[in-house]
Backbone of each chain as ProteinMPNN parsed JSONL, in Angstrom:
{"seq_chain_A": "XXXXXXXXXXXXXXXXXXXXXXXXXXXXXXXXXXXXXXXXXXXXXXXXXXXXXXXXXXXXXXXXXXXXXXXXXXXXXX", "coords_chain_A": {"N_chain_A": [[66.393, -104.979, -43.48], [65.97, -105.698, -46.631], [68.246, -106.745, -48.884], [68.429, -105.328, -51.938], [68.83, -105.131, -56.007], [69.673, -102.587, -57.54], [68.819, -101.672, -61.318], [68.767, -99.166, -62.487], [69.125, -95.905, -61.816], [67.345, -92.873, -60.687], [67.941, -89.608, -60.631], [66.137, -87.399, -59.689], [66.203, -84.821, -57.946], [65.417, -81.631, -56.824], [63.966, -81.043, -58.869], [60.737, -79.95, -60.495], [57.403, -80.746, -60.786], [56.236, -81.53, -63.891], [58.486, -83.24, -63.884], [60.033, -85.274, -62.67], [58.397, -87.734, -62.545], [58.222, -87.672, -65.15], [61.275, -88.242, -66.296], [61.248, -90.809, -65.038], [59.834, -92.401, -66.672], [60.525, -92.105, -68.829], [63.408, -93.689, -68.006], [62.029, -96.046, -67.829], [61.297, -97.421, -70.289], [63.872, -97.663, -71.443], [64.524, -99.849, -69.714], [64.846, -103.202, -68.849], [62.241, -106.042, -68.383], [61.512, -106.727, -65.722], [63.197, -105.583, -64.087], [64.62, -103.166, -61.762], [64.418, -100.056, -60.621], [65.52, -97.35, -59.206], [64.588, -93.809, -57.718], [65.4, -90.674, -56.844], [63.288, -88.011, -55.125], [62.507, -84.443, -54.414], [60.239, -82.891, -54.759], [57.262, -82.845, -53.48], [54.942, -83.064, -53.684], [55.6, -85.87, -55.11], [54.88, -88.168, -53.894], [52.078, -88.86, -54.337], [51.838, -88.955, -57.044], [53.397, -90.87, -57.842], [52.255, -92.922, -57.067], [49.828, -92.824, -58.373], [50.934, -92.95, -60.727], [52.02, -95.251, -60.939], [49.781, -97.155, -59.931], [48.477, -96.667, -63.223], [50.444, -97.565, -65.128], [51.217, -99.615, -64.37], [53.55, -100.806, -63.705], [54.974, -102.194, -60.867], [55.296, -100.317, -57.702], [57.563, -100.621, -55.871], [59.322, -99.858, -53.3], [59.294, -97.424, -50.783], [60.047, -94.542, -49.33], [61.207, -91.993, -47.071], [63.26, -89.547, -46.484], [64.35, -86.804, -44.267], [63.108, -84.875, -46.446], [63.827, -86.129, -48.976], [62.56, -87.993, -50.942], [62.099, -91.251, -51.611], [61.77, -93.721, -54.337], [61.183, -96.826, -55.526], [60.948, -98.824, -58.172], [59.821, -101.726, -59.722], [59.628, -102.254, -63.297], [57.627, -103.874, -65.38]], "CA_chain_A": [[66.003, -104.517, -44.833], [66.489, -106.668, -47.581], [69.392, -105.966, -50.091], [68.009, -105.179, -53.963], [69.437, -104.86, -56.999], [68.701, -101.957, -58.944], [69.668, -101.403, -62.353], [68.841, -97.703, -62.969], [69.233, -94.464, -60.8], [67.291, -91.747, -61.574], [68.024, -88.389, -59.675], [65.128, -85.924, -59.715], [65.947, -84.112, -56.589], [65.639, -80.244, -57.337], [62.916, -81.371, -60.086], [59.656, -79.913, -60.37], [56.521, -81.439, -61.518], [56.267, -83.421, -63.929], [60.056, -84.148, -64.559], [60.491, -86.88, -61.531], [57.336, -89.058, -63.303], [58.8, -88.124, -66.812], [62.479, -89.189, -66.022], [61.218, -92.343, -64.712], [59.002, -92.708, -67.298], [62.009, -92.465, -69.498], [64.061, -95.005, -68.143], [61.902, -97.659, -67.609], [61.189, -97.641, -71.957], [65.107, -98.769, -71.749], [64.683, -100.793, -68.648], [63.976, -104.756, -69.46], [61.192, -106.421, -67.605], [61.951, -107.251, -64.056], [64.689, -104.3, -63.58], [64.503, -101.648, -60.554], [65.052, -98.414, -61.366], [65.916, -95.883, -58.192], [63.928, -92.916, -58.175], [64.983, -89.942, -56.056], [62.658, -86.873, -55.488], [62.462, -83.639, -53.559], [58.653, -82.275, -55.414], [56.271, -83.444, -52.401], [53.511, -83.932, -55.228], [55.762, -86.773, -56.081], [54.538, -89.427, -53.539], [50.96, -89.396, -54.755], [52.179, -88.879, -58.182], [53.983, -92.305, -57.846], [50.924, -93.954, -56.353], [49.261, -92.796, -59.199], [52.077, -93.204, -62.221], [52.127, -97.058, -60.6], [48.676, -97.557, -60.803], [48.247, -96.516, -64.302], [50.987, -98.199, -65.813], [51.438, -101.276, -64.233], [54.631, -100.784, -62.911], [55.101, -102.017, -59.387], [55.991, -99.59, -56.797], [57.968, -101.676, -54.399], [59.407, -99.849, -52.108], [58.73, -95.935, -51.177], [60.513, -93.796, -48.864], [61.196, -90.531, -46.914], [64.183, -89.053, -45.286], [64.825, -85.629, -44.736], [62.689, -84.234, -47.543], [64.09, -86.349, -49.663], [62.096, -88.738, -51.645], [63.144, -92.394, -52.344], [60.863, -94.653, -55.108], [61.521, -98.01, -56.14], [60.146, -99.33, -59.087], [59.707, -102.564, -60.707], [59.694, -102.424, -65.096], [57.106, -104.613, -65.64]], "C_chain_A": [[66.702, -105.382, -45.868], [67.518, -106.024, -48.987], [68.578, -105.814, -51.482], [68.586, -104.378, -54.707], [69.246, -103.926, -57.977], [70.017, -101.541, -59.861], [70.205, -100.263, -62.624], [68.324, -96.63, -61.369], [68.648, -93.772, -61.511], [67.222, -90.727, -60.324], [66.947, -87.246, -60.093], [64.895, -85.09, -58.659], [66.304, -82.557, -56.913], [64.184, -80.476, -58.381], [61.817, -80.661, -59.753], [58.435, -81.118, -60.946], [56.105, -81.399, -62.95], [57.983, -84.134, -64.05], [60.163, -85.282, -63.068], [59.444, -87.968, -62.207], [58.259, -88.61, -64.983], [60.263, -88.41, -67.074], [62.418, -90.746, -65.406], [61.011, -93.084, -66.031], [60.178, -93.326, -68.854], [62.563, -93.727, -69.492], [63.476, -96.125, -67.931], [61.44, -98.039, -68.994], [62.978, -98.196, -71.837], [65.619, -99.681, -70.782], [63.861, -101.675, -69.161], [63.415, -104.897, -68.296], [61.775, -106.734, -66.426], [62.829, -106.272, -63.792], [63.851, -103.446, -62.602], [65.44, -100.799, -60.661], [64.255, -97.787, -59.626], [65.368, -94.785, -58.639], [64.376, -91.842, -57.049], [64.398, -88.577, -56.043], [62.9, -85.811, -54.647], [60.446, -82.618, -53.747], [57.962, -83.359, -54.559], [55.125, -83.817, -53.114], [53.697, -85.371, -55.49], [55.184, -88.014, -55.822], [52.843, -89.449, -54.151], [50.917, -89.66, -56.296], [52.842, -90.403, -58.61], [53.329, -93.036, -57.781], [50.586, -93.837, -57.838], [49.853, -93.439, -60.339], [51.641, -95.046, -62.045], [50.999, -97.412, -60.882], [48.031, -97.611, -62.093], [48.856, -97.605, -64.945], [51.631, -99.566, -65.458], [52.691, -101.146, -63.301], [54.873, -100.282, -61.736], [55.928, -100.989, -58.627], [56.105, -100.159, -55.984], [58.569, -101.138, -53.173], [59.097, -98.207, -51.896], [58.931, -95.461, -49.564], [60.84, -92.24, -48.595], [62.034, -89.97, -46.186], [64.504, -87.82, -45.597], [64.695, -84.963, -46.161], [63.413, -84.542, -48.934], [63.157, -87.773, -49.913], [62.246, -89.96, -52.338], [61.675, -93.379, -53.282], [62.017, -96.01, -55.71], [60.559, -98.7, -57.18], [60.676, -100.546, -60.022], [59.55, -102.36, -62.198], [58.693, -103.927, -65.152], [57.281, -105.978, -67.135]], "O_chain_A": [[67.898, -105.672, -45.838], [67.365, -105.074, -49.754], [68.099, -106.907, -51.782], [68.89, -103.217, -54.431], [68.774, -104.196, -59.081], [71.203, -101.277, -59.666], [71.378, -100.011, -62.898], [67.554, -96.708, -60.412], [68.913, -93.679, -62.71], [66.614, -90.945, -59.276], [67.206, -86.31, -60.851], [63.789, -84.642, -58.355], [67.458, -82.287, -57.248], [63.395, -79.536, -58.283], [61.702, -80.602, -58.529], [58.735, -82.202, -61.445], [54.967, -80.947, -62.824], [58.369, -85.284, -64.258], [60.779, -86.306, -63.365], [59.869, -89.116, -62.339], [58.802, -89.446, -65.705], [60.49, -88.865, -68.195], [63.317, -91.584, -65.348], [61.675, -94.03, -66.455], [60.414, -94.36, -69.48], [62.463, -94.618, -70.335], [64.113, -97.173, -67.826], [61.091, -99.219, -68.989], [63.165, -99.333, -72.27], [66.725, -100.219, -70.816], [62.761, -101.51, -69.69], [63.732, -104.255, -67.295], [62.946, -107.091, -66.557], [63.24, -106.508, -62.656], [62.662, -103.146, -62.702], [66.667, -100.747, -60.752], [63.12, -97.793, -59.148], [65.49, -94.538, -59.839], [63.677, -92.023, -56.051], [64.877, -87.815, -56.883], [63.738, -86.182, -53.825], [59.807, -81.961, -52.925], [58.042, -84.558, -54.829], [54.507, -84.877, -53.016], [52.807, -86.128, -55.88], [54.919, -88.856, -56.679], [52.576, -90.62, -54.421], [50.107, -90.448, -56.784], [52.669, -90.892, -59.726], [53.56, -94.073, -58.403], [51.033, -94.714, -58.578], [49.313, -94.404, -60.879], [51.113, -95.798, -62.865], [50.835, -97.989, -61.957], [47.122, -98.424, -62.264], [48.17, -98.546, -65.344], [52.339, -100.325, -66.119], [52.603, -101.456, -62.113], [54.992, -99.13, -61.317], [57.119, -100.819, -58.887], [55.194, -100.435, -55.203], [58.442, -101.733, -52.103], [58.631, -97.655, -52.892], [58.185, -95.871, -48.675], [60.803, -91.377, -49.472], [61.649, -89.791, -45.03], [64.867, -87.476, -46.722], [65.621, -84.595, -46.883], [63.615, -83.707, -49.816], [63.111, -88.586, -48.99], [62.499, -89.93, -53.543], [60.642, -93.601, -52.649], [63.176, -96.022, -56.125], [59.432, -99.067, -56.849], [61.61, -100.481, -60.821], [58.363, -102.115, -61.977], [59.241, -105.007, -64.929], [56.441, -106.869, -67.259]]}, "seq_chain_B": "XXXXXXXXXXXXXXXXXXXXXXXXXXXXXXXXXXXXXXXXXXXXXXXXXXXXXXXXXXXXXXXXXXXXXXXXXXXXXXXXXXXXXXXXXXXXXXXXXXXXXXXXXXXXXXXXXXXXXXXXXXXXXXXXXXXXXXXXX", "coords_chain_B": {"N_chain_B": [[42.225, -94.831, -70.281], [43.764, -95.269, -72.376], [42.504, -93.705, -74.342], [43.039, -90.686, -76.056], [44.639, -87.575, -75.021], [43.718, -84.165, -75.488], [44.737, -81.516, -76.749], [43.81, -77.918, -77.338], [45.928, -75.133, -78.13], [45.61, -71.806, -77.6], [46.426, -69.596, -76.276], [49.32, -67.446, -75.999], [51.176, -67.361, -73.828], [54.178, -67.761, -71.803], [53.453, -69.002, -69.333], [51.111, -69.81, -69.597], [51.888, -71.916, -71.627], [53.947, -73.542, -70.789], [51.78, -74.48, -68.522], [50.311, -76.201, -70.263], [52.565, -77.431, -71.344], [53.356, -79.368, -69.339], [50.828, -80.473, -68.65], [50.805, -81.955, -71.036], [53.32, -83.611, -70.803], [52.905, -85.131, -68.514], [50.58, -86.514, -69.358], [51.603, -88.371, -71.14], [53.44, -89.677, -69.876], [51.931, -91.144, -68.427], [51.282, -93.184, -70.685], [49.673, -92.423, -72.726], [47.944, -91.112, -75.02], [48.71, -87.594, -76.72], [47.505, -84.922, -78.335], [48.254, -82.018, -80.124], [46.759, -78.952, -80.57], [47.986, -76.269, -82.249], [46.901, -72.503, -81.877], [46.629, -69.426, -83.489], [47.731, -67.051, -81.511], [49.393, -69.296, -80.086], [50.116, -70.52, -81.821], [52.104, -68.727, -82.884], [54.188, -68.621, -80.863], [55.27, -70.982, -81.371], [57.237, -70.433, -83.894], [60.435, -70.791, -84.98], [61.859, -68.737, -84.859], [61.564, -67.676, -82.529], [61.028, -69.752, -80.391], [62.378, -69.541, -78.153], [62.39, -67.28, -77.184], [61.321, -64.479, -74.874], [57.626, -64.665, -74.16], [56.071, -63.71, -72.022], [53.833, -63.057, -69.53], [50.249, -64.277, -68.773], [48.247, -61.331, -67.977], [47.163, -61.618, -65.462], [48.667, -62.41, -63.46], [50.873, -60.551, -62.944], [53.337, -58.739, -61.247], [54.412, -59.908, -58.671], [53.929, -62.715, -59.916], [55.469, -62.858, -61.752], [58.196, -62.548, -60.69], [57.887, -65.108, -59.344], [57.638, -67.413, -61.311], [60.018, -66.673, -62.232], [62.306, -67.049, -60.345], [61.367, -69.802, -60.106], [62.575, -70.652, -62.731], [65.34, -69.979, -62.827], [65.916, -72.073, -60.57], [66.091, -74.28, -61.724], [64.457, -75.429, -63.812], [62.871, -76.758, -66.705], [62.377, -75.123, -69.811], [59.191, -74.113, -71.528], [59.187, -74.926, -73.646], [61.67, -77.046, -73.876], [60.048, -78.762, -71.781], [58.275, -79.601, -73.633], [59.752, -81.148, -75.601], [60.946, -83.294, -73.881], [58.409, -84.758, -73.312], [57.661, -85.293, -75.471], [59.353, -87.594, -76.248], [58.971, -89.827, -74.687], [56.734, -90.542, -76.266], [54.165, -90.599, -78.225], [53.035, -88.056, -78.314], [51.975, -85.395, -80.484], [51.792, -82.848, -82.506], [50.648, -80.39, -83.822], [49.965, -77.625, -86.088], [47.731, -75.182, -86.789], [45.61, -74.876, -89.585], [43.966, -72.251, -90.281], [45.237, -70.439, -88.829], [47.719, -70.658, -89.531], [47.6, -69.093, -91.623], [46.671, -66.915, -90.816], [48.64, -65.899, -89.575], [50.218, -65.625, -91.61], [52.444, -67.811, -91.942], [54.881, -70.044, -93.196], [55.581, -73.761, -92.904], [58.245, -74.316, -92.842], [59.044, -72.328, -91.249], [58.623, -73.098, -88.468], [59.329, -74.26, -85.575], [61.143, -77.553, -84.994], [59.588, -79.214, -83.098], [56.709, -78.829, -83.838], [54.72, -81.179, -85.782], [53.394, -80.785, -87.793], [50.767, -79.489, -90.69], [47.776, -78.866, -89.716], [43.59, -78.867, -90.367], [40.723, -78.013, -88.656], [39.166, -80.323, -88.972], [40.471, -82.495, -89.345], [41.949, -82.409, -86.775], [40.193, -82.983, -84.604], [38.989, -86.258, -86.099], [41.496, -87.169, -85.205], [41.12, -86.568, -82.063], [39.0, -88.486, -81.54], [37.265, -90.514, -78.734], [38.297, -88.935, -76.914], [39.261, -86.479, -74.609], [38.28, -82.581, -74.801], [40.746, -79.928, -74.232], [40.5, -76.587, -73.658], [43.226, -73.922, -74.105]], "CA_chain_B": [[43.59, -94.199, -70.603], [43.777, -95.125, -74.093], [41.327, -91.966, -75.354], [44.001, -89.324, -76.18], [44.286, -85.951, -74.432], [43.492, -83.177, -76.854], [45.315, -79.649, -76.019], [43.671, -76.184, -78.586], [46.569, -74.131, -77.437], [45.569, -70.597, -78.045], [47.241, -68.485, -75.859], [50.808, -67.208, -76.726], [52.002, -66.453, -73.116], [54.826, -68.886, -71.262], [53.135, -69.357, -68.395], [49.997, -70.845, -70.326], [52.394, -72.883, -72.666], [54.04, -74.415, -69.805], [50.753, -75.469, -68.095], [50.131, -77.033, -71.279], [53.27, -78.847, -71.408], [53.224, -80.042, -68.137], [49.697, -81.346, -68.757], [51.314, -83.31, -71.982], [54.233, -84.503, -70.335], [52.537, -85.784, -67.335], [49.608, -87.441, -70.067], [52.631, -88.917, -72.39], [54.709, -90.265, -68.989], [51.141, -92.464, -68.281], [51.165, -93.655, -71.677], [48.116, -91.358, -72.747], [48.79, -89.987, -76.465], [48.718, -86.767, -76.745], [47.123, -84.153, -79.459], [47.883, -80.761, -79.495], [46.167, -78.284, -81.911], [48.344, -74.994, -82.08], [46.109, -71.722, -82.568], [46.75, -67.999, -82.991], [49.534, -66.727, -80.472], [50.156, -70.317, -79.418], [51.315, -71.148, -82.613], [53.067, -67.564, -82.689], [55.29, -68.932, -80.09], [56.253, -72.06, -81.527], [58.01, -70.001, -84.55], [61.818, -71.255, -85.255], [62.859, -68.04, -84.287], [60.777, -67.073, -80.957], [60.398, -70.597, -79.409], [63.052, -69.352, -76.81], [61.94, -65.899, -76.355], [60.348, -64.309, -73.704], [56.677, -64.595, -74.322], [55.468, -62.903, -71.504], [52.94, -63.716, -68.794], [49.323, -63.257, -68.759], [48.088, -59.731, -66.934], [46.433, -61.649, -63.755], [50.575, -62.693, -63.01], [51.507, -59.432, -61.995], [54.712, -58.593, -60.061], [54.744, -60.961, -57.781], [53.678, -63.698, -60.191], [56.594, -62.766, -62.965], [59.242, -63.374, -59.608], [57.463, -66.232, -58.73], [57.786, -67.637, -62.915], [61.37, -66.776, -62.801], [62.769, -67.823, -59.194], [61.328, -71.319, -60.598], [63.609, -71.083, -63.952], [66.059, -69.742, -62.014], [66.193, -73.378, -59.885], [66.47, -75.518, -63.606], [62.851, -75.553, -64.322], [62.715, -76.368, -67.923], [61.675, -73.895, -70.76], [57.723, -75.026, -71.676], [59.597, -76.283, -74.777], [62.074, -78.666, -73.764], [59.249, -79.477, -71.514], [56.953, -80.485, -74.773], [60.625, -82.097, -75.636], [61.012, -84.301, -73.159], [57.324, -85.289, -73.354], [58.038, -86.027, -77.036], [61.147, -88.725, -76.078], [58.347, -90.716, -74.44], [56.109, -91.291, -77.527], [52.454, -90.582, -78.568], [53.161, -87.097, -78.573], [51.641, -85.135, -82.161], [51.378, -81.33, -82.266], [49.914, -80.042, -85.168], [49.979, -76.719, -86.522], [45.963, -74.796, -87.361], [45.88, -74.115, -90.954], [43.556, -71.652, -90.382], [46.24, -69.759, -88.24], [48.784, -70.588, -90.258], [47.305, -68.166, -92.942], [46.697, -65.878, -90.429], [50.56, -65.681, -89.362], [51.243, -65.772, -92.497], [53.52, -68.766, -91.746], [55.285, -71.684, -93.902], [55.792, -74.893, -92.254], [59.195, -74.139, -92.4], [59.191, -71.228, -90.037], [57.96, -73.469, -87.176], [60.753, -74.968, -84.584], [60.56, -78.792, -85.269], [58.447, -79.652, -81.995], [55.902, -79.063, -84.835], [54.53, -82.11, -86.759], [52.628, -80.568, -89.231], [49.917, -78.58, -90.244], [46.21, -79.318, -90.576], [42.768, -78.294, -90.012], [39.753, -78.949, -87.401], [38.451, -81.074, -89.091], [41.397, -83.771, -89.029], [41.795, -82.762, -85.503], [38.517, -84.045, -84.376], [39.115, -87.197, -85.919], [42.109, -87.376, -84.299], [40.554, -86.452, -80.802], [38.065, -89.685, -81.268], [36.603, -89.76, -77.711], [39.369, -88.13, -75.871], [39.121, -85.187, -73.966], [39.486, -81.788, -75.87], [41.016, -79.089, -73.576], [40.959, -75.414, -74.708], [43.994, -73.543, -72.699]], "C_chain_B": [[44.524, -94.269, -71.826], [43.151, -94.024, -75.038], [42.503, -90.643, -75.113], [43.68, -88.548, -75.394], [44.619, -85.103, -75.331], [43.511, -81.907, -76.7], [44.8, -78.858, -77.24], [44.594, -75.356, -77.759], [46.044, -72.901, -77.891], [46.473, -69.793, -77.382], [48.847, -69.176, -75.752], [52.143, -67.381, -75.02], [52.987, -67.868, -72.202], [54.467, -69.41, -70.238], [51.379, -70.262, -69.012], [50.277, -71.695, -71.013], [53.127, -73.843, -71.478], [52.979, -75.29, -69.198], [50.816, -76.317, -68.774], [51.373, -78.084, -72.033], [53.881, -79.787, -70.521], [52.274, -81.285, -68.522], [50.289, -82.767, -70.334], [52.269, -83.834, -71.571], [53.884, -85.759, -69.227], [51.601, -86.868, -68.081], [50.645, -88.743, -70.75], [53.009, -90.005, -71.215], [53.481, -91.92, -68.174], [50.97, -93.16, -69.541], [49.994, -93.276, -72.51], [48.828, -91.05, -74.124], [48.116, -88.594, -76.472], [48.55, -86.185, -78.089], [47.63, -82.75, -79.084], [48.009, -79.978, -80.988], [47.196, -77.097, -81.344], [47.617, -73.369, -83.044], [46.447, -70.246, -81.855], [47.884, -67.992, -82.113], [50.3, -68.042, -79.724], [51.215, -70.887, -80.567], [52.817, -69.83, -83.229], [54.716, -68.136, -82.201], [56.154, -70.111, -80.738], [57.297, -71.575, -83.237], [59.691, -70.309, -84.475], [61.894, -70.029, -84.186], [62.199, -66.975, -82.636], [60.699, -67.77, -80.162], [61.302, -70.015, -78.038], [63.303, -68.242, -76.166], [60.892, -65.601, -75.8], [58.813, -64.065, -74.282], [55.469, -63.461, -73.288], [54.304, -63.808, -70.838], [51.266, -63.28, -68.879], [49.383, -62.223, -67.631], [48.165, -60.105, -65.784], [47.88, -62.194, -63.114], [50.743, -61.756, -61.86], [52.749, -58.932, -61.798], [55.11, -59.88, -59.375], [54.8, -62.089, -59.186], [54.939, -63.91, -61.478], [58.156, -63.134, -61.932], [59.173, -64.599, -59.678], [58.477, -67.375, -60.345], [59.759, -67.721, -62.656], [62.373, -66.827, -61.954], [62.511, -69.533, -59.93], [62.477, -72.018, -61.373], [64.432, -70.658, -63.782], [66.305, -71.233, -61.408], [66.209, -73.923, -60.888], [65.416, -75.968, -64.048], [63.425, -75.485, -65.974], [61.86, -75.426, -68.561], [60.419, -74.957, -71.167], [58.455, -75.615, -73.33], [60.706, -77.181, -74.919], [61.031, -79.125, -72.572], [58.459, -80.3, -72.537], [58.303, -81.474, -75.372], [60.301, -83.302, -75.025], [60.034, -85.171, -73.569], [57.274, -86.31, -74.919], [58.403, -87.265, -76.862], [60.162, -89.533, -76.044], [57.219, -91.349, -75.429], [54.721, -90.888, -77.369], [52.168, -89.001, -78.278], [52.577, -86.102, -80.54], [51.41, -83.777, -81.542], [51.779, -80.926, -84.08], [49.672, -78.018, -85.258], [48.49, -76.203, -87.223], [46.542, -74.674, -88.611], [45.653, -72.827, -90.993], [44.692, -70.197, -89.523], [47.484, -69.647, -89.109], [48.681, -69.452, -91.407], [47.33, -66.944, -92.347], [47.602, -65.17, -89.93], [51.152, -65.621, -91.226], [52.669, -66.727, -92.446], [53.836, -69.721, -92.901], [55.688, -72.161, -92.993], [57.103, -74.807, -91.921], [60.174, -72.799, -91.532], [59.086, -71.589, -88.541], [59.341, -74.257, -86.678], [60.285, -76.604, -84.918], [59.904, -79.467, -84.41], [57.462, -79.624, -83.151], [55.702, -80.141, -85.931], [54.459, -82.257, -87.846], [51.667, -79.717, -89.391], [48.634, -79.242, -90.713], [44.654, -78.835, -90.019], [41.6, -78.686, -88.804], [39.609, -80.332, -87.227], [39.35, -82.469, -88.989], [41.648, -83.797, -87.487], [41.231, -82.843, -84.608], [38.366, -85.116, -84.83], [40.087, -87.719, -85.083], [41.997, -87.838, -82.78], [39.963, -87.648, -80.557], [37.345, -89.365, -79.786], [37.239, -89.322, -76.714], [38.38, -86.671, -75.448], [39.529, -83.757, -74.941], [39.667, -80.913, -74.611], [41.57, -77.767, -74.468], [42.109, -74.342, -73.762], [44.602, -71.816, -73.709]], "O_chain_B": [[45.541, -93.66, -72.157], [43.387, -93.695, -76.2], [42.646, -89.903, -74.14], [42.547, -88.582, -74.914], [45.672, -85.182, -75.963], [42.516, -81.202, -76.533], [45.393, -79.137, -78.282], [44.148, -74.864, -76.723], [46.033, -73.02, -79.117], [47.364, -69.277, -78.057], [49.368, -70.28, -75.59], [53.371, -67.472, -75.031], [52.384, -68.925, -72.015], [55.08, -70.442, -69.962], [50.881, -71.288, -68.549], [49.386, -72.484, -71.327], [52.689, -74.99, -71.39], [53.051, -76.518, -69.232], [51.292, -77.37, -68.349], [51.273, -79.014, -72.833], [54.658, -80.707, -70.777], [52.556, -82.474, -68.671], [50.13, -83.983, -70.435], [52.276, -84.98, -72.02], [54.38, -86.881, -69.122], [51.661, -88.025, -67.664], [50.295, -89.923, -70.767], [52.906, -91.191, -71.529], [53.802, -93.012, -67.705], [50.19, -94.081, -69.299], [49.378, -94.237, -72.97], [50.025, -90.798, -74.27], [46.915, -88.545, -76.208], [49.203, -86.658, -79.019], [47.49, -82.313, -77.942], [48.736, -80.123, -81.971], [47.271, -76.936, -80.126], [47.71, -73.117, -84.245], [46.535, -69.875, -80.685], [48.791, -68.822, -82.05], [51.331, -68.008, -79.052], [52.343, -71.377, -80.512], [53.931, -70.01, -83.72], [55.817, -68.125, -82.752], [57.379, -70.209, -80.676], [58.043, -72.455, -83.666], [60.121, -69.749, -83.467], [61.972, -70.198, -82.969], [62.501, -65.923, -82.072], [60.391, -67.325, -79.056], [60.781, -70.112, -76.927], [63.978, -68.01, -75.163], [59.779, -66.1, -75.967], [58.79, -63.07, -75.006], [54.511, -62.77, -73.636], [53.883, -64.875, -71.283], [50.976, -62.093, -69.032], [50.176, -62.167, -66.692], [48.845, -59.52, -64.94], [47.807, -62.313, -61.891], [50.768, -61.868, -60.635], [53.149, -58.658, -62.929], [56.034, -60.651, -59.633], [55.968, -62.303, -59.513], [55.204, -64.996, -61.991], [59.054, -63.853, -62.371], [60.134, -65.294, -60.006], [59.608, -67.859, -60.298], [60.506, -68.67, -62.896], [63.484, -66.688, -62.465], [63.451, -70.282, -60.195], [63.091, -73.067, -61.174], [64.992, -70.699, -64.878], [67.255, -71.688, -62.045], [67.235, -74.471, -60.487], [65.435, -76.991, -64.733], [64.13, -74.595, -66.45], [60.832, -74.968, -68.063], [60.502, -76.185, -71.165], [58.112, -76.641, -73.919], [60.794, -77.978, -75.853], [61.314, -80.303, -72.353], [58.065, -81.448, -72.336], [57.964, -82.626, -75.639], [59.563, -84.177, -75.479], [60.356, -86.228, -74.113], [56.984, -87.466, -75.227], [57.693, -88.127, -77.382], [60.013, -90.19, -77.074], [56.883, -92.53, -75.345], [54.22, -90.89, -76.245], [51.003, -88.715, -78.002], [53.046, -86.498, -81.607], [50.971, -83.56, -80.413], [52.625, -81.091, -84.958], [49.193, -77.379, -84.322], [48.111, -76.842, -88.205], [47.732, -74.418, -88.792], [46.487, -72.053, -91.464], [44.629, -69.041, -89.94], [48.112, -68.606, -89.301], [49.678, -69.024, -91.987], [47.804, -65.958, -92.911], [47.508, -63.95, -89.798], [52.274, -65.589, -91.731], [53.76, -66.344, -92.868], [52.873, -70.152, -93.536], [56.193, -71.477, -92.103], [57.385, -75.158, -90.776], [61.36, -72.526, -91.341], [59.322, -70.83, -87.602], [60.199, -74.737, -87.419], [59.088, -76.835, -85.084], [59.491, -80.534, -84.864], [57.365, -80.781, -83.559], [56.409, -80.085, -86.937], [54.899, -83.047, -88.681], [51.439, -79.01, -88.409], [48.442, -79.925, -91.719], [44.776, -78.303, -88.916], [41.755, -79.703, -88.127], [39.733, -81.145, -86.311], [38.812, -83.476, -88.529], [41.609, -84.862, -86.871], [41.846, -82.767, -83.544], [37.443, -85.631, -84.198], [39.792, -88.601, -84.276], [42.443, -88.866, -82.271], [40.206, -88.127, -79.449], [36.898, -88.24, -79.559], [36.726, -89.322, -75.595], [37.335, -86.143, -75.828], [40.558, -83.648, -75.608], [38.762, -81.065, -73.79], [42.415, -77.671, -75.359], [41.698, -74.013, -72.65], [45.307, -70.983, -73.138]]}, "name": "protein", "num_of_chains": 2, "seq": "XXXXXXXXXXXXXXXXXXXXXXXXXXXXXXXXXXXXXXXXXXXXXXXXXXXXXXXXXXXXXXXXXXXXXXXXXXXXXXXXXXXXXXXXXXXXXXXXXXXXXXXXXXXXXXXXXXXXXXXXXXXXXXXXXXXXXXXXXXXXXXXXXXXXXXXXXXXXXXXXXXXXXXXXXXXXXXXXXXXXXXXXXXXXXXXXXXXXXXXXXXXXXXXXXXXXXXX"}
């Protein structure tokens, strides 16, 4: 697995829906272009919700994970 | 995903104001701008001095469904208005106050919690709307 650098953490584990897409959504308005921002979830909605969020707004979903009902997103800041 | 989403809140009750600020947070967090007309008991609720009292659920809730509601906010579920908060932070957010309600509350502008923009009538918020979606909740 390849090492990467992320800038921003965001913890949304306990979260319902929508706060894990609107805490991202958050930090990637003060995340500069190219930054990875950490996303973790526990709201099972969230992986299609990610698919989706990513497709809308451009911002790559690079990597996307699942351990023990916990929820890992990686996201590019376009 | 540029054509606004266009909320008529009418109903007063927290479990219908939540939907409805779910549905704008989740619109706002794709970059979607957001309208929302406040009418009759919706804009009841957003009153300075009620936004953070209990509103009450509709009837078809129940028992069960008033547990259900408050096991949630119980786990750190936000209140449906730092939900329309939050949604705010992210931008293209506007919530507008009916006039026509406003008369009928007998309200001034400065009775309303500041989540409130402003106040104005259909007819501005139908230009507003352009060809967005309107949703009546």
């Amino acid at each position: 697995m390849a090492v990467i650098e992320v800038s921003q953490h965001v913890d949304a584990r306990g979260l319902s829906c929508p706060m894990p897409i609107v805490k991202t959504a958050q930090a990637v308005k003060t995340a500069a272009s190219g930054e990875l921002i950490e996303v973790l979830a526990t709201d099972a909605g969230s992986v299609k919700d990610f698919a989706a969020w990513s497709r809308t707004t451009g911002h790559e979903l690079v990597e996307q994970s699942a351990d023990g009902g916990v929820y890992r997103f990686v996201i590019r800041r376009k | 995903m540029d054509e606004p989403l266009n909320l008529v809140l009418f109903s007063g009750t927290d479990d219908k104001l939540q939907a409805a600020a779910v549905l704008t947070a989740g619109a706002a967090a794709l970059g979607k701008p957001v309208n929302v007309f406040l009418q009759y008991w919706a804009l009841d609720a957003f009153r300075a001095d009620r936004i953070e009292a209990d509103h009450g659920l509709a009837p078809e809730a129940g028992v069960a469904g008033r547990l259900a509601v408050d096991a949630l906010r119980a786990a750190g579920q936000a209140s449906w208005a730092d939900t329309f908060r939050q949604a705010k932070e992210l931008g293209g957010v506007d919530i507008e106050a009916c006039s026509l309600s406003m008369d009928l509350l007998h309200l001034e502008p400065t009775d309303l919690d500041p989540l409130v923009d402003g106040v104005e009538g259909v007819t501005a918020f139908y230009l507003n709307a352009g060809e967005g979606q309107v949703v009546f909740i």
